[in-house]
N, CA, C and O atoms as a MOPAC input file, in Angstrom:
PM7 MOZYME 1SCF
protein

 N      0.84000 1    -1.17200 1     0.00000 1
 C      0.00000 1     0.00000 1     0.00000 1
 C      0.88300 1     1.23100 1     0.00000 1
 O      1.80500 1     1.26700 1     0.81500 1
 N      0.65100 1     2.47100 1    -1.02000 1
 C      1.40100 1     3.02400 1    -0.97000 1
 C      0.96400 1     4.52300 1     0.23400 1
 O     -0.06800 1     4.60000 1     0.90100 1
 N      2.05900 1     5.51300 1     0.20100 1
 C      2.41300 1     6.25200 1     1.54900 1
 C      1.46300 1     7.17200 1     0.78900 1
 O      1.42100 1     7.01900 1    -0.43200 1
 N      0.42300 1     8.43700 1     1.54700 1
 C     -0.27800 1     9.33500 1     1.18700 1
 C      0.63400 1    10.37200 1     1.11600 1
 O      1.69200 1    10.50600 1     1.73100 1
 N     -0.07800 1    11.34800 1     0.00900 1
 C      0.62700 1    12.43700 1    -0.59000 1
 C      1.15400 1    12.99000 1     0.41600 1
 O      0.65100 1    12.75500 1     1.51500 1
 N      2.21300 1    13.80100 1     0.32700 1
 C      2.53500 1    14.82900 1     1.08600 1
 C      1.79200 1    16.08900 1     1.82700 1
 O      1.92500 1    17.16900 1     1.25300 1
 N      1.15300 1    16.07600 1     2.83500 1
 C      0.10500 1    16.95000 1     3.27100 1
 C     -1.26300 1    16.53800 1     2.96800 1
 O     -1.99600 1    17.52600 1     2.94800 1
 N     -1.98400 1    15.26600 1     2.68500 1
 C     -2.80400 1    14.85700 1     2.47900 1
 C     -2.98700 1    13.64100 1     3.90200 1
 O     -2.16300 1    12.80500 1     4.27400 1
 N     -4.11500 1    13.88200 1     4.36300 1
 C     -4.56600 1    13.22500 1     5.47700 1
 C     -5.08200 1    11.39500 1     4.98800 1
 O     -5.82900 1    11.09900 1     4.05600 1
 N     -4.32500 1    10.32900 1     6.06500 1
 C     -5.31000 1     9.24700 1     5.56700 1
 C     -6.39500 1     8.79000 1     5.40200 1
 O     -7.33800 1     9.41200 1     5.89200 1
 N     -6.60300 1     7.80200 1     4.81100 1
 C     -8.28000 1     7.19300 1     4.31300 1
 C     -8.38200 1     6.75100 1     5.76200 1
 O     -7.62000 1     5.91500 1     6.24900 1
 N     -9.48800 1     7.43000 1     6.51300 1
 C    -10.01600 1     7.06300 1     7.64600 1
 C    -10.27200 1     5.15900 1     7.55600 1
 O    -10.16500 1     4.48400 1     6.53200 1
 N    -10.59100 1     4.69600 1     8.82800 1
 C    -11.02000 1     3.66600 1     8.75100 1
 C    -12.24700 1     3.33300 1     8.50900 1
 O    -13.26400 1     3.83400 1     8.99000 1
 N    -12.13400 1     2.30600 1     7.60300 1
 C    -14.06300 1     1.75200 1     7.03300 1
 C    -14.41200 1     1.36700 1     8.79200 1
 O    -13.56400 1     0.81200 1     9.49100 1
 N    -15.28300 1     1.62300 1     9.12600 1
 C    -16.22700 1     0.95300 1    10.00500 1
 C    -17.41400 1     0.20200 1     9.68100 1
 O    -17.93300 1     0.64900 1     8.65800 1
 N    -18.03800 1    -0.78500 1    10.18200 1
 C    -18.97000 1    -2.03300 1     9.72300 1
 C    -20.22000 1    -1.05400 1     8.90800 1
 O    -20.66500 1    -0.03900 1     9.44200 1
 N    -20.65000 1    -1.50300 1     7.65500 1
 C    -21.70500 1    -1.38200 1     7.40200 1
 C    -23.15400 1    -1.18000 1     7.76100 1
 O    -23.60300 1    -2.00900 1     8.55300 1
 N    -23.87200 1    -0.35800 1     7.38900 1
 C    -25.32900 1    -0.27200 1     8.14000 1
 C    -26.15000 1    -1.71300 1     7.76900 1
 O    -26.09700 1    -1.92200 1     6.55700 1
 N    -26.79900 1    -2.62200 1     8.42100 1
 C    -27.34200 1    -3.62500 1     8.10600 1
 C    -29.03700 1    -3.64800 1     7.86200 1
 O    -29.78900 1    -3.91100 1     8.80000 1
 N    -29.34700 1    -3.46100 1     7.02100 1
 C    -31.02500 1    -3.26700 1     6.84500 1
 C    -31.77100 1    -3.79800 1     7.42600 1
 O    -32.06700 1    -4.89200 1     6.94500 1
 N    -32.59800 1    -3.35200 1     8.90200 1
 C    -33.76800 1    -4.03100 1     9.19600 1
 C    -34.08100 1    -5.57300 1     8.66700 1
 O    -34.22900 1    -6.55400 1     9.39600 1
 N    -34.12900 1    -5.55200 1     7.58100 1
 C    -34.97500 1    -6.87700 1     6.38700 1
 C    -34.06500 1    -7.93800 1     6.37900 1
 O    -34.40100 1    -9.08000 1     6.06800 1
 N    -32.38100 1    -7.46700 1     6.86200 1
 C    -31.80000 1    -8.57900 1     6.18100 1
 C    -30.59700 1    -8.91800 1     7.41600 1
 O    -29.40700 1    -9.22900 1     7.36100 1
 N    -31.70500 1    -8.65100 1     8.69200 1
 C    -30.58300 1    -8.78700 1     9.95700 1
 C    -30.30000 1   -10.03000 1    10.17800 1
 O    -31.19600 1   -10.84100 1     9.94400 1
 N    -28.96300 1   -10.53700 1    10.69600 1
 C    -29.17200 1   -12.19800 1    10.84200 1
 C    -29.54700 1   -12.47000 1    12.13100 1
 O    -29.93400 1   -11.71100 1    13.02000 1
 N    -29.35100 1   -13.87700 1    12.10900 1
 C    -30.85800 1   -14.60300 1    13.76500 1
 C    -29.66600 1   -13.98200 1    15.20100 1
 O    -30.20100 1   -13.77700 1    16.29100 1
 N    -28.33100 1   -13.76700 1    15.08100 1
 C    -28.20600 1   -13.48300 1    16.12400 1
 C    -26.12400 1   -12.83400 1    15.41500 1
 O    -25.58000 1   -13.12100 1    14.34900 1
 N    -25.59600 1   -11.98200 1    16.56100 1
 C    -23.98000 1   -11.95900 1    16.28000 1
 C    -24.35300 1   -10.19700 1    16.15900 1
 O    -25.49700 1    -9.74900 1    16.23100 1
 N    -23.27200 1    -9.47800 1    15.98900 1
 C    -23.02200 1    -7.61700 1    16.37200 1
 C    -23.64200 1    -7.30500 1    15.13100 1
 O    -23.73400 1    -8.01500 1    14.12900 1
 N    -24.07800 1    -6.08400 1    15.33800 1
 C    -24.84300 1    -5.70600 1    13.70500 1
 C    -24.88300 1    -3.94600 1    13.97300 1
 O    -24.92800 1    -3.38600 1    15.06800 1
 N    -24.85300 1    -3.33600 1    12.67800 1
 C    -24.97700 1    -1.89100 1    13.22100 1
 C    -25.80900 1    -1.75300 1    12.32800 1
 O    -25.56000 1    -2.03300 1    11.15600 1
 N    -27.07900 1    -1.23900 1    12.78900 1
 C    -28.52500 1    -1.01800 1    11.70500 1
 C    -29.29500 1     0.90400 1    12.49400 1
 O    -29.04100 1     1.53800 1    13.51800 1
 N    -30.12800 1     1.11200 1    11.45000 1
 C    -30.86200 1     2.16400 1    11.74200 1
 C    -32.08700 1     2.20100 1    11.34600 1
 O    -32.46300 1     1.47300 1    10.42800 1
 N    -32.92100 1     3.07000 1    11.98200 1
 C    -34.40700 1     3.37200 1    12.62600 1
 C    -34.72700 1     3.98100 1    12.82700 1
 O    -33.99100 1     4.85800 1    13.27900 1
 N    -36.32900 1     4.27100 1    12.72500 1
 C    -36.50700 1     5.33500 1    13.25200 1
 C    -37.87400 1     4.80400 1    14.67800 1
 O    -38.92000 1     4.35700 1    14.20600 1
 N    -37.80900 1     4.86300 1    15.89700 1
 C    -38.65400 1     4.80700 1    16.73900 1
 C    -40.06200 1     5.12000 1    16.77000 1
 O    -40.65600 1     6.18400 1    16.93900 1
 N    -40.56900 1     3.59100 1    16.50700 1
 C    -41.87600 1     3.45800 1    16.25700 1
 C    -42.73500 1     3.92000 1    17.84400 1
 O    -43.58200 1     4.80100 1    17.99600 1
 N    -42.17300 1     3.00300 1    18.84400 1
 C    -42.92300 1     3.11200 1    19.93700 1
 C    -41.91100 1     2.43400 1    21.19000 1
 O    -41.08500 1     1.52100 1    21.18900 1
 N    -42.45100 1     3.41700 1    22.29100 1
 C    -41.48700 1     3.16400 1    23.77100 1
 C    -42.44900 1     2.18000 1    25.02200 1
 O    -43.67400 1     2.12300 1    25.11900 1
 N    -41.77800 1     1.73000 1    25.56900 1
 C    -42.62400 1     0.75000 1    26.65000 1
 C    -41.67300 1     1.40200 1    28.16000 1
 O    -40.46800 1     1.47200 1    28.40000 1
 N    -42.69300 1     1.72300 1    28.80300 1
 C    -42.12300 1     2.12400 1    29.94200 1
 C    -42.88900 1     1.09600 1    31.12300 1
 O    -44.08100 1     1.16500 1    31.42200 1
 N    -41.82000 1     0.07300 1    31.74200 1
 C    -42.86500 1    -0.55000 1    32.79900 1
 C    -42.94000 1     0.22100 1    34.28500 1
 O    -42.10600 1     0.96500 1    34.80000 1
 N    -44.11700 1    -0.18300 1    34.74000 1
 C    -44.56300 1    -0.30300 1    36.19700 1
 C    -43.79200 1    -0.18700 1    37.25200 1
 O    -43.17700 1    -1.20200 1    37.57800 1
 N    -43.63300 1     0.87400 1    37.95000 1
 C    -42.58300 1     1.25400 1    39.39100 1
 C    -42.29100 1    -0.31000 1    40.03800 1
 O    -41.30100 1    -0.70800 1    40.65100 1
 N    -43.22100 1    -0.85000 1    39.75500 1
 C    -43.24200 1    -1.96500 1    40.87900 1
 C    -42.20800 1    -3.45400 1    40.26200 1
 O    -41.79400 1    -4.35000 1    40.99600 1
 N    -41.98100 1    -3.35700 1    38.74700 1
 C    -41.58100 1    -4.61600 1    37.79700 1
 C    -39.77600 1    -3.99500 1    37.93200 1
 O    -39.43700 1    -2.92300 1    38.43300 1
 N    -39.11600 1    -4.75400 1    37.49100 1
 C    -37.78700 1    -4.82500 1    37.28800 1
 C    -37.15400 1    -3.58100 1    36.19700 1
 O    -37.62500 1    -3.63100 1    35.06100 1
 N    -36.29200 1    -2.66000 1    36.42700 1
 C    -36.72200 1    -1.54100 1    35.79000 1
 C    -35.80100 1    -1.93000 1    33.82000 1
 O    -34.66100 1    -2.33000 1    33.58400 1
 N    -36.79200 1    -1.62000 1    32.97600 1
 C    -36.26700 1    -1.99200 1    31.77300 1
 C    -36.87800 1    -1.39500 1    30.61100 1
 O    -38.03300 1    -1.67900 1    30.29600 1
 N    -35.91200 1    -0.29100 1    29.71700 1
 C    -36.80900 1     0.54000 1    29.08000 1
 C    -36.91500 1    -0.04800 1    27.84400 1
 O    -35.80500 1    -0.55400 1    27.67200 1
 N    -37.75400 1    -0.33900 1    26.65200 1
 C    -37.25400 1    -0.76500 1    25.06000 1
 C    -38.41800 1     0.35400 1    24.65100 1
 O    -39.19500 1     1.18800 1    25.11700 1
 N    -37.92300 1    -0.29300 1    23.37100 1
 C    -38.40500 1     0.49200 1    22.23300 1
 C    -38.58600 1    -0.03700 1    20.82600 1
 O    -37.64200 1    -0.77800 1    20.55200 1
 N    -39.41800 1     0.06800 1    19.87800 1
 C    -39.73100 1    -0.88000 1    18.67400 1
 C    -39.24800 1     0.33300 1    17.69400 1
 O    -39.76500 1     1.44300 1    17.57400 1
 N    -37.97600 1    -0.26300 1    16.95100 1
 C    -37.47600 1     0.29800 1    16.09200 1
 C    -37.97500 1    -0.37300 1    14.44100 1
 O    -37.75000 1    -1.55400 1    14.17900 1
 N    -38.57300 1     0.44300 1    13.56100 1
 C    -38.90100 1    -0.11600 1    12.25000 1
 C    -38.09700 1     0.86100 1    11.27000 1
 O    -37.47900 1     1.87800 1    11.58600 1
 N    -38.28700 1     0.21800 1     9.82100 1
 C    -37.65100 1     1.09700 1     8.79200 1
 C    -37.58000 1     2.29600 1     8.57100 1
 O    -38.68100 1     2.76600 1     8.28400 1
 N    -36.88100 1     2.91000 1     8.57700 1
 C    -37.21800 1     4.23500 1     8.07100 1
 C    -37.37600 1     4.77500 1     7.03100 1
 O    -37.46700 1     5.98700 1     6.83400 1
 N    -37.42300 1     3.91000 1     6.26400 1
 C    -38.25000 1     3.84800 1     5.21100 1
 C    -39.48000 1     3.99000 1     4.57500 1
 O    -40.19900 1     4.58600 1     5.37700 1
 N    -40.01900 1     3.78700 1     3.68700 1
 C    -41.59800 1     3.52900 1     3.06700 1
 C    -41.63100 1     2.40300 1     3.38200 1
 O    -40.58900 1     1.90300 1     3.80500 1
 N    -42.66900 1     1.71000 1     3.30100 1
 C    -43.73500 1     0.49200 1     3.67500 1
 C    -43.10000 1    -0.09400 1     2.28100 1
 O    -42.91500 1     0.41500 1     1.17500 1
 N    -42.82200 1    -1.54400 1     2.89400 1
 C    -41.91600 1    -2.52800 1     1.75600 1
 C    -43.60200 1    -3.48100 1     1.16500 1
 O    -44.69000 1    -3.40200 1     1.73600 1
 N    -43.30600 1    -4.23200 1     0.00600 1
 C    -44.35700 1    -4.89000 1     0.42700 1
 C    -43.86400 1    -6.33800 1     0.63800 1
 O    -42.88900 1    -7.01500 1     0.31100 1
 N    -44.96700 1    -6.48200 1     1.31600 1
 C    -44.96900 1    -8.11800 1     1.82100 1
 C    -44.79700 1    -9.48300 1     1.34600 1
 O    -45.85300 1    -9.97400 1     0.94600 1
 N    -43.87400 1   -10.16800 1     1.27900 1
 C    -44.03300 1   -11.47200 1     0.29100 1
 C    -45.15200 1   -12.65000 1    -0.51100 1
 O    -45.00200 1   -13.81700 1    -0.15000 1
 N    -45.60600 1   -12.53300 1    -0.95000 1
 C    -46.60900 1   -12.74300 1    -1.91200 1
 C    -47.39400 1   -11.55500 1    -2.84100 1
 O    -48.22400 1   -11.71900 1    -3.73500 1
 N    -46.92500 1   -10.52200 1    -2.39300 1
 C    -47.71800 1    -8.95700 1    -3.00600 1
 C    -49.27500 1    -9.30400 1    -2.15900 1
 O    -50.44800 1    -9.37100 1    -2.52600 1
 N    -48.66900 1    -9.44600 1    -1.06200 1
 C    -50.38100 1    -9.16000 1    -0.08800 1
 C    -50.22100 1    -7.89900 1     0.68500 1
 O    -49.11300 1    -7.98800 1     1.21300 1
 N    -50.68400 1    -6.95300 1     0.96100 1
 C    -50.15200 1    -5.76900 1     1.64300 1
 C    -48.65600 1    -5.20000 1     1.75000 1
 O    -47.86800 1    -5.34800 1     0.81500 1
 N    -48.34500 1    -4.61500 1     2.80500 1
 C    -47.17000 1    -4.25000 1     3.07900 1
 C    -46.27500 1    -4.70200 1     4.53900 1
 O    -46.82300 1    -5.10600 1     5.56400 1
 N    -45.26600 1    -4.58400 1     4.41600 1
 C    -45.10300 1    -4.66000 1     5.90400 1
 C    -43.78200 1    -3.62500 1     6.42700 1
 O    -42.94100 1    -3.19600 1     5.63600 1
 N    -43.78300 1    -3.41600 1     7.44600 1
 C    -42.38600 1    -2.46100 1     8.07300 1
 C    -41.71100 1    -4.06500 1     8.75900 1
 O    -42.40200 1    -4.94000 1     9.28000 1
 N    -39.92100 1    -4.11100 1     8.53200 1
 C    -39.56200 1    -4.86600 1     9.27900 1
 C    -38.78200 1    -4.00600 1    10.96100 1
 O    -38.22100 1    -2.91200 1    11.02400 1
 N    -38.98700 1    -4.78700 1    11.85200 1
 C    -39.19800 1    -4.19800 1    13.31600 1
 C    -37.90600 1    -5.14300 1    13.96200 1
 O    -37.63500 1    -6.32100 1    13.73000 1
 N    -37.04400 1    -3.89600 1    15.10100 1
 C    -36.31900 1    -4.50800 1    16.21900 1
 C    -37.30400 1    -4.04800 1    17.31500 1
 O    -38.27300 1    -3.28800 1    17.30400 1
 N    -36.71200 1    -4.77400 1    18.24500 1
 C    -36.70700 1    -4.40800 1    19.67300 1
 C    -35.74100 1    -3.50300 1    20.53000 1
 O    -34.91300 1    -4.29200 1    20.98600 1
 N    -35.56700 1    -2.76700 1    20.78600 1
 C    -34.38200 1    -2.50300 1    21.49500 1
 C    -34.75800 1    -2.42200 1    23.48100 1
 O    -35.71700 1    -1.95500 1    24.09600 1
 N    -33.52500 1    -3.09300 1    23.93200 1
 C    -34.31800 1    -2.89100 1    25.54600 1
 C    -32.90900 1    -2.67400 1    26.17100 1
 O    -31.78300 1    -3.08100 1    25.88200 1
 N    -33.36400 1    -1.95700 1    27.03700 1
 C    -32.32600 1    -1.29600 1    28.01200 1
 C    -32.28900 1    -1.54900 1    29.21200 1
 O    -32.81300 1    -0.79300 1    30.03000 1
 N    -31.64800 1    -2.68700 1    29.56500 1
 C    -31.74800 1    -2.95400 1    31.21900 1
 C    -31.35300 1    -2.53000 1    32.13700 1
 O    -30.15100 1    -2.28900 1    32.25200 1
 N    -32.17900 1    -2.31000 1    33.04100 1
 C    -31.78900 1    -1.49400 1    34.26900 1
 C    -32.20100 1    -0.05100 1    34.49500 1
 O    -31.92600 1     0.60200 1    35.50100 1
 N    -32.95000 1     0.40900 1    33.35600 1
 C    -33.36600 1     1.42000 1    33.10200 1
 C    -34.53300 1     1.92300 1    33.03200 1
 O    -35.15600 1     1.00200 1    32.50500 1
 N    -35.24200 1     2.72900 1    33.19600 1
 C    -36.25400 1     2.92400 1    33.68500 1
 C    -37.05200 1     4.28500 1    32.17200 1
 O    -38.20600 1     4.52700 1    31.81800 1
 N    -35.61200 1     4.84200 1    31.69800 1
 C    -36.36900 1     6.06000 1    30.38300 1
 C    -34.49500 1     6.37900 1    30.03300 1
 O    -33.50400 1     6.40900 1    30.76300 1
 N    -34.66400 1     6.52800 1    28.90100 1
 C    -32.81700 1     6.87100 1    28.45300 1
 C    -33.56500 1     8.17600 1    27.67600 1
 O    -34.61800 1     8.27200 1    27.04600 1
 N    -32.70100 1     8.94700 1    27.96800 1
 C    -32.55800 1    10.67600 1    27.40100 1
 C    -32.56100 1    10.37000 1    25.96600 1
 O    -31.65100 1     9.70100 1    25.47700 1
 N    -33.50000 1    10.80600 1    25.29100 1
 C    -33.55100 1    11.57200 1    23.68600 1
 C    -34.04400 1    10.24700 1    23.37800 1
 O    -34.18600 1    10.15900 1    22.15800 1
 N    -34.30700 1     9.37100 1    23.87000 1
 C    -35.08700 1     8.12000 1    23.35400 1
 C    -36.61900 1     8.14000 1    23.11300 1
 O    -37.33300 1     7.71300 1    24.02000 1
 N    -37.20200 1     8.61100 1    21.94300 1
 C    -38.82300 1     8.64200 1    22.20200 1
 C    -39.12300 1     8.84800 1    20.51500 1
 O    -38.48400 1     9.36700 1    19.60000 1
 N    -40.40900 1     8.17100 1    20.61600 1
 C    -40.90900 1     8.34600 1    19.40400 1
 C    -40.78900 1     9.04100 1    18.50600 1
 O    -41.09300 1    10.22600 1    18.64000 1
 N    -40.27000 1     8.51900 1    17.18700 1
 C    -39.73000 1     9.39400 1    15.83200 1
 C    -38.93900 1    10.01000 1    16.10200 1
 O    -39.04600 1    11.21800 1    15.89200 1
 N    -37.85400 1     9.51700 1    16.65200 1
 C    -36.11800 1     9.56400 1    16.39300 1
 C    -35.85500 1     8.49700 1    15.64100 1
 O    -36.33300 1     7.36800 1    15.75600 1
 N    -35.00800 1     8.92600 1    14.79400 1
 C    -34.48500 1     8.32600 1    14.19400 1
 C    -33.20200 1     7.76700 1    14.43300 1
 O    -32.40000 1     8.69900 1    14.36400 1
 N    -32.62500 1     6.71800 1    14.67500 1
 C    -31.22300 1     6.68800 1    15.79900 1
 C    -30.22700 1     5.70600 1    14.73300 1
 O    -30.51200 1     5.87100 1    13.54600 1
 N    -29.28300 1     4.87300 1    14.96200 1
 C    -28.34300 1     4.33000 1    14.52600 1
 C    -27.79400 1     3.65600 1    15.92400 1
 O    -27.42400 1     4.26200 1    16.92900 1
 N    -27.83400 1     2.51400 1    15.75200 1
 C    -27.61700 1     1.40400 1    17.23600 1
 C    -26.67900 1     0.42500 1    16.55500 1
 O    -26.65300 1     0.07700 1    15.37400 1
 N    -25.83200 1     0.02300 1    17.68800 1
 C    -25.09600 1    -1.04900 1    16.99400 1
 C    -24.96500 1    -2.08500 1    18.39800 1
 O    -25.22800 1    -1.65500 1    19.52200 1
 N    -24.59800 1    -3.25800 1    18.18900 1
 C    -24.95200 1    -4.07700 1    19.66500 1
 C    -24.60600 1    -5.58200 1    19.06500 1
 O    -24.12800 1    -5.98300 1    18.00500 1
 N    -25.02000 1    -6.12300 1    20.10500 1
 C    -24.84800 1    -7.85500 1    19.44600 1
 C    -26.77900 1    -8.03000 1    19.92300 1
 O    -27.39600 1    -7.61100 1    20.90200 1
 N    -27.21900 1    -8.82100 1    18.72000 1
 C    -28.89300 1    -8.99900 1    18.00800 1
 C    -28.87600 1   -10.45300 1    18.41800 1
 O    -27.88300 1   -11.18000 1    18.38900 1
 N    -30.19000 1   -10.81700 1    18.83300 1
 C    -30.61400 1   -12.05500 1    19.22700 1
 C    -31.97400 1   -11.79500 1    19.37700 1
 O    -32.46600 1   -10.66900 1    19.44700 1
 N    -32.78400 1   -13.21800 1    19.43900 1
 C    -34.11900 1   -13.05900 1    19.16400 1
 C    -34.53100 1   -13.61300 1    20.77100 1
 O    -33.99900 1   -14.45600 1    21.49300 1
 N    -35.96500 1   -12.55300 1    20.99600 1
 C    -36.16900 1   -12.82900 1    21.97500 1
 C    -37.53700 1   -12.69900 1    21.40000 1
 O    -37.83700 1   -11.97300 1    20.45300 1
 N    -38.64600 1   -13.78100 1    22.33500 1
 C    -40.30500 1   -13.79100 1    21.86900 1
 C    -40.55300 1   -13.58300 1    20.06500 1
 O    -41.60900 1   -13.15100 1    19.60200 1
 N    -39.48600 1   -13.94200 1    19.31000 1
 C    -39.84500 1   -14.26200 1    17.68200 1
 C    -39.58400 1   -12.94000 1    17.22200 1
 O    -40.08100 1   -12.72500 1    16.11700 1
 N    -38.78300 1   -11.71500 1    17.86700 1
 C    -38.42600 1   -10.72400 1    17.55600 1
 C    -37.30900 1   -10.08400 1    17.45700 1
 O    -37.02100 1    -9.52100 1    18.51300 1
 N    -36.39500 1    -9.90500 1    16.43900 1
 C    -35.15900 1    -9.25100 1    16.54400 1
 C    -34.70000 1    -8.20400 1    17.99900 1
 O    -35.17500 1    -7.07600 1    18.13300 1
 N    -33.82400 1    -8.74900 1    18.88900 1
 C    -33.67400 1    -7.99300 1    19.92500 1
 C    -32.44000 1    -7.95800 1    19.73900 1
 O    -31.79700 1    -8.72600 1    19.02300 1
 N    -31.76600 1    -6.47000 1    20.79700 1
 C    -30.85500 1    -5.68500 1    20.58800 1
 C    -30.69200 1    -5.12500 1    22.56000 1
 O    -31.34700 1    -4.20300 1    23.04500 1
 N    -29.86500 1    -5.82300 1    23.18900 1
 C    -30.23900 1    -5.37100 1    24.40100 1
 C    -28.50600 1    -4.55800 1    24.93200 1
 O    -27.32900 1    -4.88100 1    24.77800 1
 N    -29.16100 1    -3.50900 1    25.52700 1
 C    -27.97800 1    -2.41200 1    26.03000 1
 C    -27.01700 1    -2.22000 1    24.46500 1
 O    -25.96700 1    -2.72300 1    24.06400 1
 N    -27.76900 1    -1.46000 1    24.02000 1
 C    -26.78000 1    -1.18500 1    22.39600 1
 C    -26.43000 1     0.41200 1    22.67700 1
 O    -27.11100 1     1.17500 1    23.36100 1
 N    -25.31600 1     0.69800 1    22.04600 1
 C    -24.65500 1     1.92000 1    21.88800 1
 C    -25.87500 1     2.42400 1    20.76300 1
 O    -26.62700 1     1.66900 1    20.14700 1
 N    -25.83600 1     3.89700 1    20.69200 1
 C    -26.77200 1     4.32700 1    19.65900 1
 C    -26.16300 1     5.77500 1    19.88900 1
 O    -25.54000 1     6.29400 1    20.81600 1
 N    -26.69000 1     6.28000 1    18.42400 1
 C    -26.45300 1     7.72000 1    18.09500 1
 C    -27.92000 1     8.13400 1    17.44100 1
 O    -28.52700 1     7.58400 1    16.52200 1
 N    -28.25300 1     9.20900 1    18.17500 1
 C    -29.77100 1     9.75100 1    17.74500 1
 C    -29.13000 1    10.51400 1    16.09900 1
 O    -27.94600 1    10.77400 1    15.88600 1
 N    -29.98800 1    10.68700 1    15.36900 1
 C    -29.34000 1    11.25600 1    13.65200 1
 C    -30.68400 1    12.03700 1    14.03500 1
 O    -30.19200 1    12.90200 1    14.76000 1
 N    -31.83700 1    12.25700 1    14.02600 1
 C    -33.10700 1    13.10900 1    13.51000 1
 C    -34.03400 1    12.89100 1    14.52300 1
 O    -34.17000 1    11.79900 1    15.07400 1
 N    -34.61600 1    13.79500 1    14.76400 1
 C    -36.04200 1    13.58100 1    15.09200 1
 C    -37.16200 1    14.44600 1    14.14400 1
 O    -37.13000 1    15.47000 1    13.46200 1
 N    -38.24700 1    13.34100 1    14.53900 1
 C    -39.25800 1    13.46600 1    13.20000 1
 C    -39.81000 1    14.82600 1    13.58000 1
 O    -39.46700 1    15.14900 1    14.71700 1
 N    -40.53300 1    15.67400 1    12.98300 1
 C    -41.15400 1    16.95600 1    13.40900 1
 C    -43.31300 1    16.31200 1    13.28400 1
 O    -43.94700 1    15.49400 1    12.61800 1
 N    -43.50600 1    16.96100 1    13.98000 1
 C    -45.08800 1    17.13800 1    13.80200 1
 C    -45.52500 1    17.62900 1    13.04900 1
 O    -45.43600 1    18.85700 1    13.04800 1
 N    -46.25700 1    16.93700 1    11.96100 1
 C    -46.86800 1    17.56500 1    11.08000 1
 C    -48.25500 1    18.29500 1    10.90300 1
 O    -48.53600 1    18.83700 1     9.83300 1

């Protein structure tokens, strides 16, 4: 590999790819993005644990057979936590974590994330 120009800065490092919702695998680290469909806040009294249902941020894909449409959906859950700052409906975020399925649903538990947008009210 050759040496960069003289006064020319290096090619940063590639970091992992964004992984599409649609085409996450059943489990292993993945860095994907979303935008926050909906938050679950439990009960003072239950074990404290915040998630959140992350879907495409995209348009509505359609569904395999051309029967409707569908959004593909994570989970994200945060243990030990009770509400995480800037986490709430229609943000759009970027999470990266190690993915495993929990109840038949792509889960993502204690993931690093970077908020990118939040949606405005229309």
């Amino acid at each position: 590999m050759a040496d960069p120009v003289d006064g020319a800065a290096p090619t940063p490092h590639a970091g992992p790819s964004i992984v599409p919702l649609d085409r996450l695998p059943a489990k292993g680290r993945v860095l994907c993005q979303g935008r926050i469909e909906s938050v679950t806040y439990v009960p003072a009294d239950r074990t404290a644990a915040f998630s959140a249902i992350v879907s495409d941020s995209g348009a509505l894909r359609p569904a395999p057979g051309g029967s409707g449409s569908q959004r593909h959906r994570l989970r994200v859950v945060w243990l030990g936590r009770r509400r995480v700052p800037g986490i709430e409906a229609g943000i759009e975020l970027r999470l990266e974590g190690m993915l495993s399925t929990s109840e038949g649903m792509p889960t993502m538990f204690n993931p690093r994330y970077e908020i990118l947008s939040h949606q405005e009210d229309a």
